[in-house]
C-alpha positions, 0 to 999 in steps of 0.5 A: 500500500503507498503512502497516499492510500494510507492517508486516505484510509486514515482520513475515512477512518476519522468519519466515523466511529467503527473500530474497523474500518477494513475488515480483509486487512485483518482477515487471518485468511487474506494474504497481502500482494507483497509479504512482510519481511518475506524478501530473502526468502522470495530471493531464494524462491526466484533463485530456484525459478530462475530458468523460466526467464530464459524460456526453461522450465524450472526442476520441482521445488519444495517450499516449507515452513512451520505453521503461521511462517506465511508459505501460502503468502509467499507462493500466491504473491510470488505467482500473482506478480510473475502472471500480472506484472510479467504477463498479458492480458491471460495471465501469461508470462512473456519473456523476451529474447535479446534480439526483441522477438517474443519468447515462450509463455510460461504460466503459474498456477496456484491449486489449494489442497484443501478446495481442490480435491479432485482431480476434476477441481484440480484441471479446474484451477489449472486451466482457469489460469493457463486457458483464455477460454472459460472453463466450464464448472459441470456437464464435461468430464475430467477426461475433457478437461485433461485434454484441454491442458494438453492441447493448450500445453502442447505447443513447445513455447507453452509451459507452467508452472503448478503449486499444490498448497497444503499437499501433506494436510489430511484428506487433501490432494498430495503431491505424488497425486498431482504429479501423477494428473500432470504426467500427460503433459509430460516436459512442459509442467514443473511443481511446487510442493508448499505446505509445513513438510516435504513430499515423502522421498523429496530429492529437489530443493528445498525453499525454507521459510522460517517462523517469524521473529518477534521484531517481523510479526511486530511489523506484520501486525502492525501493517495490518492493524494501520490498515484495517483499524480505525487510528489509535485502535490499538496501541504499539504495545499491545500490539508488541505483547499480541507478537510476542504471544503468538511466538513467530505465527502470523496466523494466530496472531492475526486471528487474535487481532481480527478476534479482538476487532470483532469483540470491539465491533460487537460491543461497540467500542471505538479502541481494542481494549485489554479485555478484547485482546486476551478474549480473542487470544485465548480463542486461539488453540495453542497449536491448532489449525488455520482458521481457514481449515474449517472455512475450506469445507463443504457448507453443510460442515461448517454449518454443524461447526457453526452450532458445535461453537455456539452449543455447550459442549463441556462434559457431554458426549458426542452423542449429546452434542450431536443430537443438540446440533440436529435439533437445531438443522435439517439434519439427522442426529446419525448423520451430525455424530458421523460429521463430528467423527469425521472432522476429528479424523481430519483435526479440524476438531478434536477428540476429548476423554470425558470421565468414565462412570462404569467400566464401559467404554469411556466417552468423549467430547469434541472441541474445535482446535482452530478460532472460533471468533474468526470462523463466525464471523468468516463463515456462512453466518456472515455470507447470509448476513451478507 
């Protein structure tokens, strides 16, 4: 953001009294278009791809780093500037040859593991970036959609470039996977493997982001905080406090300010107190799952994860909580428990013993790990709303 949009956002932020004044730039979920404190690492980054400037396509590379170190914002702000900046109106990276010819296209595309999992949604993304043509969301098969990659692919001056974000998460499209779906296009695809770990047997490079430090998330926060709160809504203290709490992770951070923002909003405060911040913290699973885990599921899951946040759970079995949570949806009672049990196989909730009274089998509760404030106020409740 340069300076003259910071001093229009701070000067529509004194017209009213909303401590919020843009709420994607507290949103734990949106990745800014050019990380903070992120440079050596995107030097490393461009260091690996460096052959597509010279029509080359790059070996597979793998970009890890621990939760909350900003993966997915490096890769989706990387691929956005090469496709926008270097690029025409497709989304297509033109290089060019000393003698001023036009050279080959290369495209990047970015597939989130945890929204594309098939292989039909997989040629989905792919193709939204490297077809000019609109791809079309039913009524073909996934063998079309492969033959459309290939025929757009085979031309010798065409290559891309596929990042599979999230590949070693549960139940998500793992790397070999998408290695196997690209195989027809043979020479003219490369990857990205991004996610907290590499692929099993990984021989490549390997790009490792670490976890921020404190003075980084300081700075991260606070770009968020000057953005997306009204002035003197937060103060460089608490925002140093709320950086050294969350111990080098951006997203629990972020959760717990756009938490506190929320509570704020709600009660209609005009400044974040104290009170809001260690709400939301404590709102924050000590390590958790990203926020967007939950928001990446089907509806009817994030529906029964929106009434397991607002039923009370303490001490009551699944059973229990399951048949509170139907009462309240279209769903059966069976059908709720069978998501309850599944959601916790995929960790985006968990399991806990409860206190046995008979030598029977001991039950369990279910508590969400990821931030509920967030999830609220991100997921369908706030889409109806919307």
């Amino acid at each position: 953001m340069n300076l003259q949009e910071r001093i229009v956002r701070r000067r529509s932020a004194h017209q009213g009294r909303d401590v919020v004044v843009d709420r994607d730039h507290l949103s734990p979920v949106v990745h800014r278009s050019e990380p903070i404190g992120r440079g050596p690492v995107l030097e490393q980054l461009l260091d690996e791809l460096e052959p597509v400037f010279d029509g080359d396509l790059p070996e597979p590379v793998a970009v890890v780093g621990p939760a909350g170190a900003g993966t997915s914002a490096i890769v989706t702000a990387l691929f956005d500037a090469m496709n926008d900046r270097l690029g025409e109106s497709s989304r297509t990276i033109g290089t060019t040859t000393r003698a001023g010819s036009p050279g080959p296209v290369t495209w990047f595309v970015y597939a989130d593991a945890r929204r594309v999992d098939s292989p039909f949604a997989f040629y989905r993304a792919v193709l939204s970036v490297v077809s000019s043509e609109p791809v079309p969301e039913s009524g073909v098969g996934t063998d079309e959609l492969l033959e459309r990659l290939c025929d757009r692919l085979s031309r010798p001056d065409r290559r891309a470039v596929v990042a599979i974000d999230h590949h070693d998460e549960p139940e998500t499209l793992g790397y070999e996977r998408v290695r196997e779906l690209l195989e027809p296009a043979g020479d003219s695809v490369s990857t990205l493997a991004v996610g907290q770990t590499e692929p099993d047997d990984w021989q490549g490079p390997t790009v490792t982001v670490p976890a921020y430090r404190h003075h980084e998330l300081v700075d991260v926060v606070t770009d968020r905080a000057s953005t997306g709160l009204a002035a003197g809504a937060l103060d460089h203290e608490s925002i140093r406090d709320l950086a050294v709490w969350a111990d080098g992770n951006a997203h629990d951070a972020l959760a717990a300010l756009f938490g506190a923002a929320v509570l704020a909003s709600e009660e209609e405060d005009d400044r974040i107190e104290q009170r809001h911040l260690e709400t939301a913290k404590a709102d924050v699973p000590e390590n958790g799952v990203h926020v967007d885990r939950a928001l990446a599921l089907s509806e009817t899951r994030q529906r029964v994860l929106l009434d397991l946040v607002t039923v009370d759970s303490a001490g009551r079995s699944i059973r229990e909580v399951a048949a509170e949570i139907a009462d309240r949806s279209s769903l059966t009672a069976g059908t709720v428990k069978r998501f309850l049990y599944e959601l916790a196989d995929r960790g985006v909730i968990e399991r806990v013993p409860l206190p046995s009274s008979g030598s029977g089998r001991r039950p369990s509760t279910v508590e969400p790990r990821f931030p509920t404030i967030a999830f609220r106020s991100l997921g369908p409740a706030a889409d109806d709303s919307a």
